[in-house]
C-alpha positions as CSV (number, residue, x, y, z in Angstrom):
1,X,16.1,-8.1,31.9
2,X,15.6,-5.3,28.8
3,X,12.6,-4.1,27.9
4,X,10.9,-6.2,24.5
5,X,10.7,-3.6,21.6
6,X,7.6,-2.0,21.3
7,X,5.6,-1.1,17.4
8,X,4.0,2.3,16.7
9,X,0.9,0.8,13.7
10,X,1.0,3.6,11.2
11,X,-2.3,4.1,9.1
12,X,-3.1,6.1,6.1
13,X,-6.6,6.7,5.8
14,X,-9.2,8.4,3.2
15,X,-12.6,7.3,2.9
16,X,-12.0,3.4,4.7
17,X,-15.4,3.5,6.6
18,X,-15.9,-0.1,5.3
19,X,-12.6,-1.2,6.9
20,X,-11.6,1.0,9.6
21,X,-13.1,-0.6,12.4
22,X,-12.0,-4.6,11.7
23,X,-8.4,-3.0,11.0
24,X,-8.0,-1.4,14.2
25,X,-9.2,-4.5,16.0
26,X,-6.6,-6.3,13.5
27,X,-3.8,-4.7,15.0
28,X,-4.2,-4.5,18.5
29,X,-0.7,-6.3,19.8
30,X,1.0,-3.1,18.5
31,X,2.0,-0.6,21.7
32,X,0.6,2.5,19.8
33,X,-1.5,3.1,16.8
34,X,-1.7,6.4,14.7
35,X,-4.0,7.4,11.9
36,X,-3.3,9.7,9.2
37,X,-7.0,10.7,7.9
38,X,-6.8,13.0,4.7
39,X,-9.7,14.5,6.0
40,X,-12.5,11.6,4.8
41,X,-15.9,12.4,4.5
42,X,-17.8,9.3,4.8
43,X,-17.8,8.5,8.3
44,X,-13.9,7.3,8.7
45,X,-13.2,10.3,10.9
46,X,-16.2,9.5,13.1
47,X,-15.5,5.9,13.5
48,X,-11.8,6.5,14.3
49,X,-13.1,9.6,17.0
50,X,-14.8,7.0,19.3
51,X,-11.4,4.9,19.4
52,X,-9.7,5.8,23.0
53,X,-6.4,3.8,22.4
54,X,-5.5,5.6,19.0
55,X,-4.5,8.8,17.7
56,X,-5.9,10.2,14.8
57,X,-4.4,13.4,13.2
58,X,-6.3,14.6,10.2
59,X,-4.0,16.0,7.3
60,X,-4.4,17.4,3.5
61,X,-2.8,14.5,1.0
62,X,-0.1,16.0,-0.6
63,X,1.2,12.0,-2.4
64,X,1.9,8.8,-0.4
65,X,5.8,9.6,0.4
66,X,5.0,12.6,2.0
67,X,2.0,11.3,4.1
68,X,4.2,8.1,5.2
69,X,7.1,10.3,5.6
70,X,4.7,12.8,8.1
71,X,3.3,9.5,9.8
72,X,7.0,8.0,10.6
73,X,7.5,11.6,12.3
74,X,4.8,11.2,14.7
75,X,5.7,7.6,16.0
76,X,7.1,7.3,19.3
77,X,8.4,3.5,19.3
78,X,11.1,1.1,18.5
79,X,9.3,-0.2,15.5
80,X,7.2,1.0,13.1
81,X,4.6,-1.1,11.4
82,X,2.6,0.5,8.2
83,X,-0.5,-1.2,7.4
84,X,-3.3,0.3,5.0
85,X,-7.3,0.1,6.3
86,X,-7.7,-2.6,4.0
87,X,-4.5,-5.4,4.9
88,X,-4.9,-7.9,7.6
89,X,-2.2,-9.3,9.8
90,X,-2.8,-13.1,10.1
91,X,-2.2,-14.9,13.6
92,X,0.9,-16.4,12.2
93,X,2.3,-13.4,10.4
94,X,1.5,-11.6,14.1
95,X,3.8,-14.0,15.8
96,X,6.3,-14.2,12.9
97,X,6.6,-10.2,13.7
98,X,7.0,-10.5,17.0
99,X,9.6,-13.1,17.3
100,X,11.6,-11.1,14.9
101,X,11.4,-7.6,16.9
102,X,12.5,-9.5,19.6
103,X,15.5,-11.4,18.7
104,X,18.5,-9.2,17.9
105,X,19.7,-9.5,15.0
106,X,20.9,-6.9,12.0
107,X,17.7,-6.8,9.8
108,X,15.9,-3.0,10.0
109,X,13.2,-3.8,7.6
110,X,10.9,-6.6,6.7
111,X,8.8,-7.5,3.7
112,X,5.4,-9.2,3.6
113,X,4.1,-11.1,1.1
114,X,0.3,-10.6,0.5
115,X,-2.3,-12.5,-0.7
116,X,-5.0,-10.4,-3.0
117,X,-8.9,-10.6,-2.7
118,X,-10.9,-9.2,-5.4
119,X,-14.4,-8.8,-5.1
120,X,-14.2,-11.5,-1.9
121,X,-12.4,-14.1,-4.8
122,X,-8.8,-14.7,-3.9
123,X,-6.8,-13.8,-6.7
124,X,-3.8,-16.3,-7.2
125,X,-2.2,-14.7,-10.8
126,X,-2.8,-12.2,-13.1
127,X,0.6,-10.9,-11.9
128,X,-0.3,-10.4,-8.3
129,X,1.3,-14.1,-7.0
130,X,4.7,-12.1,-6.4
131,X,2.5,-9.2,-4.7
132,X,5.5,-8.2,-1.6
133,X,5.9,-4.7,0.1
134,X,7.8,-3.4,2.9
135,X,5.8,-2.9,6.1
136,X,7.9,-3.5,9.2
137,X,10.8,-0.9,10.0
138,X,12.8,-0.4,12.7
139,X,12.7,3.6,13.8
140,X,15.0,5.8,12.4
141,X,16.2,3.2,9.6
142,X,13.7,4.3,6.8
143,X,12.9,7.5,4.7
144,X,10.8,7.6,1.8
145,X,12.1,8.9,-1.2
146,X,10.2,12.2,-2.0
147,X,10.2,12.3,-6.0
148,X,8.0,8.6,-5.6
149,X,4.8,10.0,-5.1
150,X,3.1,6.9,-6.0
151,X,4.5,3.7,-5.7
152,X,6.2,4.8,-3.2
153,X,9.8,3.6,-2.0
154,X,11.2,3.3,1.1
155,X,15.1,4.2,1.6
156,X,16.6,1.6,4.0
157,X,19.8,2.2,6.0
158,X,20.9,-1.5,7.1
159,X,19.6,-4.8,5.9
160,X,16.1,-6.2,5.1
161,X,14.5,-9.4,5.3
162,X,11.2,-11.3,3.6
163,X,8.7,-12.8,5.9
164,X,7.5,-15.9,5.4
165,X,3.9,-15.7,6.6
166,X,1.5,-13.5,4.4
167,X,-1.1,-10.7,4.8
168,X,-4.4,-10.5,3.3
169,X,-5.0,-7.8,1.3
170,X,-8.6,-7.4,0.9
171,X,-8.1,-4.9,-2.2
172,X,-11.2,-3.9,-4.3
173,X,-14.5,-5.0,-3.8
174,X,-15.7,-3.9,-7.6
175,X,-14.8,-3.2,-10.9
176,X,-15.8,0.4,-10.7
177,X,-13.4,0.1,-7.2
178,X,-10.3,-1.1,-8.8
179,X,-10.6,1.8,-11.8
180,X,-11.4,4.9,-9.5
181,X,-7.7,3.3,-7.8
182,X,-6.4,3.2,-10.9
183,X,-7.0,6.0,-12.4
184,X,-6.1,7.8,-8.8
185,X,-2.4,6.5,-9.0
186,X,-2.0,6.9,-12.6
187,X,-2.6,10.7,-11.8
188,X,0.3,10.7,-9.5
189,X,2.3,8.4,-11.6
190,X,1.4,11.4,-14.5
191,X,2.5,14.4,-12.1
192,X,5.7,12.0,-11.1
193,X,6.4,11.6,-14.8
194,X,5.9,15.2,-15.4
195,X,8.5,16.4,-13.0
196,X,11.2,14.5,-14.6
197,X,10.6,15.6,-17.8
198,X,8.7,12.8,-19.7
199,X,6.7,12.8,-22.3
200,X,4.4,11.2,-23.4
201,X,4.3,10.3,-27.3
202,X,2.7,7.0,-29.9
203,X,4.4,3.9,-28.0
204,X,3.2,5.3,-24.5
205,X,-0.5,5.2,-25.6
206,X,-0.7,2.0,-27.5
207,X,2.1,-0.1,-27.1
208,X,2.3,0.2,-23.2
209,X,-1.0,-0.7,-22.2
210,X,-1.0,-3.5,-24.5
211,X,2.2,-5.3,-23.0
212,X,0.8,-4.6,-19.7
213,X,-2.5,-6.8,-20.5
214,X,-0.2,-9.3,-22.7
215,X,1.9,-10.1,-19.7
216,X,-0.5,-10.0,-16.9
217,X,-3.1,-12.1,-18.6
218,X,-1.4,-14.6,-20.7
219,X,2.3,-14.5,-19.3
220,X,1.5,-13.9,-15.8
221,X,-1.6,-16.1,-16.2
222,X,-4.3,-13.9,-15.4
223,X,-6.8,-16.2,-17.8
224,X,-6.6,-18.9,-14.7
225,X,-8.6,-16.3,-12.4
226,X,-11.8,-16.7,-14.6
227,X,-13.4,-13.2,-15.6
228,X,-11.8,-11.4,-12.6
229,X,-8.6,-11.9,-13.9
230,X,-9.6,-10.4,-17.1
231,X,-11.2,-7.8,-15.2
232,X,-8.3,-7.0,-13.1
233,X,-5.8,-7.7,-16.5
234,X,-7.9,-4.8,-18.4
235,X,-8.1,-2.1,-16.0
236,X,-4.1,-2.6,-15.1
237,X,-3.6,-2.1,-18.8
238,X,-5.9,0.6,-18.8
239,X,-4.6,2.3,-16.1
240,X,-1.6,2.6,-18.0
241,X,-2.9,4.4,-20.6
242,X,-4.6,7.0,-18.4
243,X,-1.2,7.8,-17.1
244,X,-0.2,8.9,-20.1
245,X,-3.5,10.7,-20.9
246,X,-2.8,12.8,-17.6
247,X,0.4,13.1,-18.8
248,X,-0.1,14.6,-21.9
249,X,-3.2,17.2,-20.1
250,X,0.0,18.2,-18.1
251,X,1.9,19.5,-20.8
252,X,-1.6,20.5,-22.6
């Protein structure tokens, strides 16, 4: 009789005091659980200091490739499962993972699906309904690839595989929330940019961002999640255009 896989839980952390508690609960079936902290100063650290069965390491952010990347280094088990302080694994999508881990079979990677809150509304449009990201990995099959600092993009050797059940994603409980996250990845996105040589120029500024509210709102039918959507629609678009303002400091 072989020994049944076993799941290193992989979490990046900075500033999650609201969440870092119910997601550690969340994930107890995994075999190990390591936090990456980028050194939070709201109470994280302490909170994740009173946990016995976890190990938290505390590390400067350099971008999210390199952080994952430095995470997948320090886990010790067959599979590695990345979830962020403020995802849930559902009941079913917990026994959906572990039937797969334990069958063998050729897949290395798995994708969830996720289903977005905003401001404790479940969002069902404004181009999050085909909302899917890889989160289940089997060790040694999965690099990220360094010049995606944001965004980031795993490298998979072998073949992958789309869950059927879906996590919650409990994403941004303000307005003010979902801009500072914005604006936070459209910096990287700018410093991405920047390394390859991009510039920004006339059709970056206004064109861009209006497509981006154009699709998500009316195409991607954002105007069915009441003002959220619009909300959520806006700063998307507007997130876009901060990009390229960071873009164009860069070169400034």
């Amino acid at each position: 009789m072989t020994n049944s896989p076993k799941i290193s839980a992989l979490i990046i952390t900075f500033n999650e005091v609201k969440h870092i508690e119910a997601v550690i609960k969340n994930i107890d079936f995994a075999d190990e659980i390591i936090v990456i902290d980028s050194f939070s100063t709201d109470g994280t650290f302490e909170i994740l200091s009173k946990f016995e069965n976890i190990t938290t390491i505390q590390r400067a952010f350099n971008n999210f490739a390199d952080q994952r990347n430095f995470a997948i280094e320090k886990a010790s088990h067959d599979w590695i499962l990345f979830i962020d302080a403020d995802e849930r694994i559902t009941p079913k999508l917990e026994n959906e993972i572990l039937s797969e881990i334990n069958n063998p079979q050729e897949f290395v990677a798995f994708m969830f699906r996720r289903i977005f809150f905003f401001k404790q509304k479940r969002i069902r449009f404004s181009g999050f309904q085909t909302d899917k990201t890889y989160r289940l990995f089997k060790k040694g099959s999965v690099q990220y690839y360094d010049d995606k600092i944001v965004h980031e993009q795993p490298k998979i050797t072998g073949v992958s595989k789309l869950l059927k059940n879906k996590m919650i994603h409990y994403s941004f409980d303000s307005a003010a929330h979902y801009k500072a996250k914005m604006e936070h990845y459209a910096s990287l996105k700018a410093l991405e940019l920047y390394n390859k040589g991009k510039k920004p120029h006339f059709f970056h500024f206004y064109v861009r961002p209006l497509y981006k509210f154009i699709v998500n709102y009316f195409l991607r039918l954002g105007i069915l999640d009441g003002k959220e959507g619009f909300t959520l629609c806006y700063l998307s678009a507007y997130g876009v255009y901060y990009r390229y303002q960071k873009l164009k400091n860069l070169y400034n």
